[in-house]
N, C-alpha and C positions, 0 to 999 in steps of 0.2 A: 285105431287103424281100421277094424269095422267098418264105421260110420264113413269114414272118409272113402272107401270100398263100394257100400252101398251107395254114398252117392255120385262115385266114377258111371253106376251102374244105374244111375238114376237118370244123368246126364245122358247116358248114351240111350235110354229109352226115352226119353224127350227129345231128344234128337231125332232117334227114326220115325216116333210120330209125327213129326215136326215138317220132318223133309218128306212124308209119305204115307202115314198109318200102316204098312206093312213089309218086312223086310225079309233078309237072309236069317239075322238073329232071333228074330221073334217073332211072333206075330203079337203085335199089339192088341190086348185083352183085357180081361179083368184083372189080369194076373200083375200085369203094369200097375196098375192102378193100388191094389193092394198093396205091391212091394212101396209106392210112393207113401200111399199113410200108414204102411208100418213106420218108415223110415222118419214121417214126420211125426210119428206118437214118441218115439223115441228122442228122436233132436228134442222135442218141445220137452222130456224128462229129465235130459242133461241139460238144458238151458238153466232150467227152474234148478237144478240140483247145483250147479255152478254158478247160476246169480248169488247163493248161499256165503259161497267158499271162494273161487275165479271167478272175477267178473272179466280177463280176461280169454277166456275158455269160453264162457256163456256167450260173448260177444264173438269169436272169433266162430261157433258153433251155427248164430244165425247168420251173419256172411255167408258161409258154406250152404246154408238150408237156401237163402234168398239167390245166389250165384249159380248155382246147379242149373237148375231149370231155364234161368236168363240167359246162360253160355250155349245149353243145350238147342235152344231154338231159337239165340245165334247165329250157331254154325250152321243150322238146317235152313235157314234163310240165305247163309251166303250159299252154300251147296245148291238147293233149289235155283238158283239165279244167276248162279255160275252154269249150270246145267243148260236151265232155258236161254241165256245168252251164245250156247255152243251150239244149241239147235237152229238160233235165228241165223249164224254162220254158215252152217253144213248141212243143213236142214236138203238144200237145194241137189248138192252134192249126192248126197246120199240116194237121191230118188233120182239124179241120172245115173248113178250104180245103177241101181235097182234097172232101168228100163234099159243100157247096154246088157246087165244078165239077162234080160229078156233076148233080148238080139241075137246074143250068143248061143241060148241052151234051148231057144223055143219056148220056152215057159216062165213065167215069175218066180222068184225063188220063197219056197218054203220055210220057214221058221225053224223046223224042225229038222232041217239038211242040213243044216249046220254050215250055209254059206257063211263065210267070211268078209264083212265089210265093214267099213269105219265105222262105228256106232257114235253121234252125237249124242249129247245130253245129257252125261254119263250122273247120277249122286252118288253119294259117297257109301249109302248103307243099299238103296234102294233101287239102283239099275238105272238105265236110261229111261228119259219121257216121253221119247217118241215111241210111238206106235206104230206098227207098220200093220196093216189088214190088207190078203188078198181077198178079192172080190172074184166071181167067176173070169171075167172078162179083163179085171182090172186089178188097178191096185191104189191101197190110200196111205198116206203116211201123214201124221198127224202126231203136233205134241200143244199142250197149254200150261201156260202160268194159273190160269184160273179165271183169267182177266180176258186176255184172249188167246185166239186160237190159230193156230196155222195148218194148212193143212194142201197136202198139194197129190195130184195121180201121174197115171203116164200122158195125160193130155194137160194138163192143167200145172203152170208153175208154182211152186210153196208161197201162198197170199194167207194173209192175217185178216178174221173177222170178229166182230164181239158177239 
């Protein structure tokens, strides 16, 4: 029960590296790293210990050791691209919020006010991918896949560049 413990928890730090290298749960570190080759010094002890005695144990133990990881970053690729497909949607939206709050209050809204607006692009462990930066004058909101980039102000519509 352990093992299978350890690697729920393996899973989900493969994941948050996966969908982002840094989250709410962790921060991804050495410390990831470590818990992974404890966990595979181990599997690979009951493996060898149960090819002896169960050869079904031994088998059903690498499944578990080769699926972990593959599920883990997975789900961080649908996550991640569920994400940036909600940005290419709302993307637009969002930064006419943003320039109506202008309109309204006189000023760009602050991060730290705790305005309330739709937030696109949301993952699952790791927060949304857009960015929003005010500028003295201005403002930019921008999110990427890695591939490309969108990025739009209060003059400028949400356009895609590589």
């Amino acid at each position: 029960m352990l093992i299978v413990l350890g690697h729920i928890l393996t899973a989900v730090f493969v994941f948050q590296w996966a969908e982002g290298t840094t989250g709410p749960i962790l921060n991804i570190s050495s410390f990831f790293w470590v818990l992974v080759a404890t966990i595979a010094i181990v599997d690979i002890g009951l493996i060898v210990f149960f090819l002896r005695h169960r050869r079904f144990v031994a088998v059903s133990i690498t499944a578990l050791c080769t699926l972990t990881p593959i599920l883990g970053i997975y789900l961080a690729q649908v996550s991640k691209t569920r994400a940036f497909n909600d940005c290419v949607e709302n993307a637009e939206k969002l930064r006419v919020q943003i320039i109506e709050y202008k309109k309204q209050s006189g000023s760009y809204p602050d991060i730290k006010d705790g305005v309330s607006f739709e937030v696109c692009g949301r993952r699952i462990l790791n927060g949304s991918i857009i960015r929003y930066e005010q500028t003295h004058n201005d403002f930019e909101l921008s999110f990427s896949d890695g591939y490309v980039r969108f990025s739009g102000t209060s003059t400028k519509e949400m356009t895609s560049d590589k």
